[in-house]
N, C-alpha and C positions, 0 to 999 in steps of 0.2 A: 504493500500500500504506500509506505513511505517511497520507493522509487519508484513508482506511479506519477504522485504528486509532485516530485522533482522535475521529472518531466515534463507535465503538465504546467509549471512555472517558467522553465527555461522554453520553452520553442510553441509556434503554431505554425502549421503549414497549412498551405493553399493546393487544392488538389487544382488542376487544370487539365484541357482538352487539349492532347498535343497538337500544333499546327506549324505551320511554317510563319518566317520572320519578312516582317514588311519593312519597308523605306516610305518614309513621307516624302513628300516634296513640294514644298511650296513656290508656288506660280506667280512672282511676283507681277506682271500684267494683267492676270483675269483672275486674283484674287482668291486663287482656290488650292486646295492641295491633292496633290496626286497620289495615291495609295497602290503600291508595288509589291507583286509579289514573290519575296527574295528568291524562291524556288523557279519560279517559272520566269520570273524578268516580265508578268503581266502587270496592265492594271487592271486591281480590284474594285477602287471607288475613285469618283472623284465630289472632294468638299469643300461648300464653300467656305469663307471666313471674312473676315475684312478686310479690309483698301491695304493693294501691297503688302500680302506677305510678304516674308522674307526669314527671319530665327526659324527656328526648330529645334527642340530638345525630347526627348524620349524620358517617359519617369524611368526608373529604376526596373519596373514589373512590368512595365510595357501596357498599363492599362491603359494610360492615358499619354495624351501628344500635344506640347505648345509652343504657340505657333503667334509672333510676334506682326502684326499690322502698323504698319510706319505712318499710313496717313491718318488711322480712324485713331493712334495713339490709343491703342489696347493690345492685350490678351488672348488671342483666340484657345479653349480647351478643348481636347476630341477623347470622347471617350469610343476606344479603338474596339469596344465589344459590339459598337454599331456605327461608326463609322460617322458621328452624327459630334455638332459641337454643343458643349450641356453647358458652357457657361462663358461670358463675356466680361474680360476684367480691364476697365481702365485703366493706365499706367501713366509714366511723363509722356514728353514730348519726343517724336517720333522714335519707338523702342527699336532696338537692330538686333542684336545678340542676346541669346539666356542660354539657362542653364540648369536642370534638375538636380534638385540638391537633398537625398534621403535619408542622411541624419536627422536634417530636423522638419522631411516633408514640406520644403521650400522649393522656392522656383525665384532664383535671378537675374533682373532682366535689365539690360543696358540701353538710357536714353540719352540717345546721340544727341540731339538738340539741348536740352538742359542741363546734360552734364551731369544722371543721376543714374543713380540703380534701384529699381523697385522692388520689395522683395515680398512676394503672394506668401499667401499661409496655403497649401495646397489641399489643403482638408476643406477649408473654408471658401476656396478661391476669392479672401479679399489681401487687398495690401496693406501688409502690418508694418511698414517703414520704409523709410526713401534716403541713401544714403548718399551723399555730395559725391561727385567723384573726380575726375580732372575733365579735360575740355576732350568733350565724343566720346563718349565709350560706345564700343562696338561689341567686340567679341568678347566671350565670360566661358569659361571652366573650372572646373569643380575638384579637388583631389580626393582621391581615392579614399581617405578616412573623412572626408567632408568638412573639414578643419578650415578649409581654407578656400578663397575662391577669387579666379583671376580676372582681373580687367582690364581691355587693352581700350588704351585712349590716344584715338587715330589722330587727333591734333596737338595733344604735346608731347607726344612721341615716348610714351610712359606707359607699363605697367603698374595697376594698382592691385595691394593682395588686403583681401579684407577676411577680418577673422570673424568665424560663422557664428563663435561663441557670444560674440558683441555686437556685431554686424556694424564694428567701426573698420577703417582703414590703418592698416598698423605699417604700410610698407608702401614705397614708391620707388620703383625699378625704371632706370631710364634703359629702350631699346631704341632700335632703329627710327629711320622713317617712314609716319603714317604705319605703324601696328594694327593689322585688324583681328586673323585668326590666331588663336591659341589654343594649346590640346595639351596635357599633362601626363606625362609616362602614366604605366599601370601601377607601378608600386610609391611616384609622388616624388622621384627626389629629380625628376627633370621638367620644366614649363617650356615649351618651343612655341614659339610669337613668328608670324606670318610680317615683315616687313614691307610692304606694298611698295611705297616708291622707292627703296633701297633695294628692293630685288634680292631681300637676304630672309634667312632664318634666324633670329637669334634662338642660344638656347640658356635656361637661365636655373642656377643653382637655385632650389626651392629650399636650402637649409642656411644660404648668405644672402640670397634675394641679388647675386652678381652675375651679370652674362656673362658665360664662360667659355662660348663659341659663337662667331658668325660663319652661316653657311651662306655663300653664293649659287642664287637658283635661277630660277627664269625669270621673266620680268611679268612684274602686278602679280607677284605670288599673294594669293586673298586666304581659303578657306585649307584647314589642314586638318590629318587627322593619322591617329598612330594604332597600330597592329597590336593585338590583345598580348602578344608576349614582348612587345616594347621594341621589337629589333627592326624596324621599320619605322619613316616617317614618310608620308604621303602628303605633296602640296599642291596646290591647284597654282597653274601659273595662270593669270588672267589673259597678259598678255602677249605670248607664247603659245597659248594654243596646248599647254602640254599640262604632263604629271610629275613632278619632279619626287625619286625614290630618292629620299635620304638612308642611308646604313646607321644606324644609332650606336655602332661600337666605334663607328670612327667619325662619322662627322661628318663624308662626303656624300654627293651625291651618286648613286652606285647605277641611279638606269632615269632615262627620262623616255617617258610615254607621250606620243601624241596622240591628242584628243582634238573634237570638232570644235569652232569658233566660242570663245568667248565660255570656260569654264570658271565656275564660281564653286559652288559647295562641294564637300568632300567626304565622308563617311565609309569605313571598312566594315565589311560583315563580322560579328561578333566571334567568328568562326575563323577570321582571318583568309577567307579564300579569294576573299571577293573585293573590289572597291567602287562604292559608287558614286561617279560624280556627273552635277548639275552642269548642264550646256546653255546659258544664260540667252545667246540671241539665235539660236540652235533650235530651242525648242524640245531637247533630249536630254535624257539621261545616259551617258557612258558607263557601262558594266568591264569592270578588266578584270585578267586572270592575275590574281597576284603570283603563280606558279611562272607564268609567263611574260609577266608584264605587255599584254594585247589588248586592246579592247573587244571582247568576248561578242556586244550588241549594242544597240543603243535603242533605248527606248522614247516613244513620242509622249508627252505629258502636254500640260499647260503651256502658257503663254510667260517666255522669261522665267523659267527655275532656276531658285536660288538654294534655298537648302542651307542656309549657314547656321551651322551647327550640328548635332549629333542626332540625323535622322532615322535610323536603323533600328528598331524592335530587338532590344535584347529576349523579349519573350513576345508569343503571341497569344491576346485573348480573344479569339474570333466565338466563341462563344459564353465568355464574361465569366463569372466567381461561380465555379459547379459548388464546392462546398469549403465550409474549413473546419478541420478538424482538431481536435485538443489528444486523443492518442491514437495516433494512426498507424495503419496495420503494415504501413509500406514501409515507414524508417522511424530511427532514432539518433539522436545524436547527443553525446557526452562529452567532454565538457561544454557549454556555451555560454557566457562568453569563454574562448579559451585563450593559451598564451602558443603553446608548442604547437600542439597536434589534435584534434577530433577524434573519436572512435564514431563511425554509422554503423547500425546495426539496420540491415534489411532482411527481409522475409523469403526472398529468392532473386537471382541475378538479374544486377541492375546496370546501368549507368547514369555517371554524374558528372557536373559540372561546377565548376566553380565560379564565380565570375564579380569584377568588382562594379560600384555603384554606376560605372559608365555602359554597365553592361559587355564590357568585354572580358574573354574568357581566358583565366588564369591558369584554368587545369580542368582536364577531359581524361576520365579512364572508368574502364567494365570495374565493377566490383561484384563477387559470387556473394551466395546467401550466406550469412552472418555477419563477423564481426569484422571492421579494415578500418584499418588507422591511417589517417588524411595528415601529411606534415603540413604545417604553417608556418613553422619559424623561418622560413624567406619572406612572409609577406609583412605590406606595410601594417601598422595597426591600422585598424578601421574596420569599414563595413563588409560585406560581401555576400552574394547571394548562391546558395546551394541548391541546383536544381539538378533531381534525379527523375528518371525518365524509366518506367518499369513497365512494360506490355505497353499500353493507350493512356497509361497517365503521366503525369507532369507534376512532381511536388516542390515548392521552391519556401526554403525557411533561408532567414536573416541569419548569418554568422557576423560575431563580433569577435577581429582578433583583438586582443589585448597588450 
């Protein structure tokens, strides 16, 4: 009884319908966003939202999708279990960039116009605070323990790092020229900033807040985005026409992909196979093989896709919350929060996944019926989500390293 109740304290899991992984993509001309899907490269929906999308951020579970309106100055919400938007949130003046933030079920969104960042209560979808920030903020990401959250500020040439615990700004990083995209290693001790008119990458110690490398890419490199095991940086060059591969052990750039006219957002499959980027005067989305760096197909959407930010469904809920259970017959897990290592205890052969708050996947392996002990002490502290996949189901519980 008593380790029943232990149980019962430490974890609940959400059963789900397995499905395949979608990409948003917001239309910044006709206002709507295009719903892809990841297996087949179709579209599933298209939705509307308000004047000039543009951001995208993914929660954490993949229930939900938002989606930044520059002109109507809001919030667009999708809840992904129908395809439909359940709530409209005002923010500053013309919002560009967010970012889903599951520590504390927040959503950060940057207003280029007033120089601010709104921060949603995501439970609530209202705005619980508005934090000053430099001149433009654009792009915003989130570190993997949720501690911390980046801001780049395309006219004074500056990252800003605000602590999530206070929701003040404790740091100001000078980079290049004109900063718009930023993306955060998986395990948080790297920030790499998208340099637009410098045509570089900086990359920035997230434990001195110093840029410790500039990489030279293609020119109007905008939207970036980095591979679930860290060893890759993917940038979209605007004005180039291309993809520029960064290698993350050394710093160069190791393959450049061309792509059709005028690419802006960028996004990797959480599985790392895939990457997809927005074709802005194109009208397409570009699919490459990360095996080969190709572009695989290219899909028709909206009018101007943008996509800036993290569009890709770490999970899919195409048919919403089946149940949630307090002692479920598929798994267990001991310690939680832990420091080292986890024990799961499943019912019969499973697999699992590991993956942090960006949704990207940290670790993938079968485990047989009983008892397998999961190392942790590589990873950073924080959050992370455990998702095992057993016959037709999908269980996903919250791991807290320690």
């Amino acid at each position: 009884m008593i380790r029943q109740l232990l149980f019962i304290s430490i974890f609940i899991i959400i059963i789900l319908s397995a499905n395949a992984q979608t990409a948003y993509i917001t239309n910044y001309g006709d206002s709507t966003v295009s719903v892809i899907d990841v297996a087949s490269n179709t579209i599933l929906d298209t939705i509307t939202v308000g004047t000039h999308s543009f951001g995208v951020s993914v929660s954490t579970d993949g229930s939900k999708v938002y989606v930044t309106n520059g002109d109507s100055n809001t919030v667009s919400v999708i809840n992904t279990a129908t395809n439909t938007v359940t709530a409209t949130i005002r923010v500053g003046d013309y919002p560009w960039g967010l970012a889903f933030n599951s520590k504390f079920d927040r959503v950060y969104v940057g207003n280029s116009n007033d120089s601010s960042v709104s921060v949603i209560d995501a439970v609530t979808n209202t705005v619980i605070d508005t934090i000053k920030a430099d001149f433009g903020p654009l792009g915003i990401a989130v570190s993997p323990d949720g501690s911390k959250v980046y801001v780049t500020n395309q006219y004074n040439n500056t990252v800003s790092v605000i602590n999530t615990d206070t929701d003040t700004i404790t740091a100001t990083i000078s980079v290049g020229y004109n900063p718009s995209g930023v993306a955060v290693s998986p395990i948080g001790n790297l920030i790499y900033v998208t340099n637009t008119f410098a045509h570089t990458v900086d990359v920035i110690n997230s434990t001195t807040n110093t840029v410790i490398a500039t990489i030279p890419v293609g020119n109007y490199p905008y939207g970036i985005s980095i591979t679930p095991d860290g060893s890759k940086i993917y940038v979209v060059n605007w004005g180039s026409n291309t993809v520029s591969v960064i290698d993350s052990a050394t710093n160069f750039v190791s393959a450049t992909i061309p792509v059709p006219y005028y690419p802006t957002g960028i996004s990797v499959s959480p599985d790392g196979s895939k990457i997809y980027v927005t074709i802005e005067h194109s009208n397409l989305v570009s699919v490459i093989s990360a095996a080969t760096n190709t572009v695989l197909t290219n899909i028709h959407v909206g009018t101007d896709p943008t996509s800036f930010g993290n569009f890709i469904s770490p999970f899919s809920l195409t048919t919403g919350l089946a149940s949630v259970c307090i002692e479920s017959p598929i798994i267990s897990i001991y310690p939680n929060p832990a420091t080292n290592s986890i024990t799961i205890t499943v019912q019969q052969k499973s697999e699992i996944e590991l993956l942090n708050i960006q949704g990207q996947k940290i670790l993938h392996q079968q485990i047989q019926q009983g008892k397998t002990d999961i190392d942790l002490s590589g990873l950073a502290k924080g959050i992370y989500i455990l998702r095992l996949k057993s016959n037709d189901k999908i269980a996903l519980t919250k791991i807290i390293k320690e």
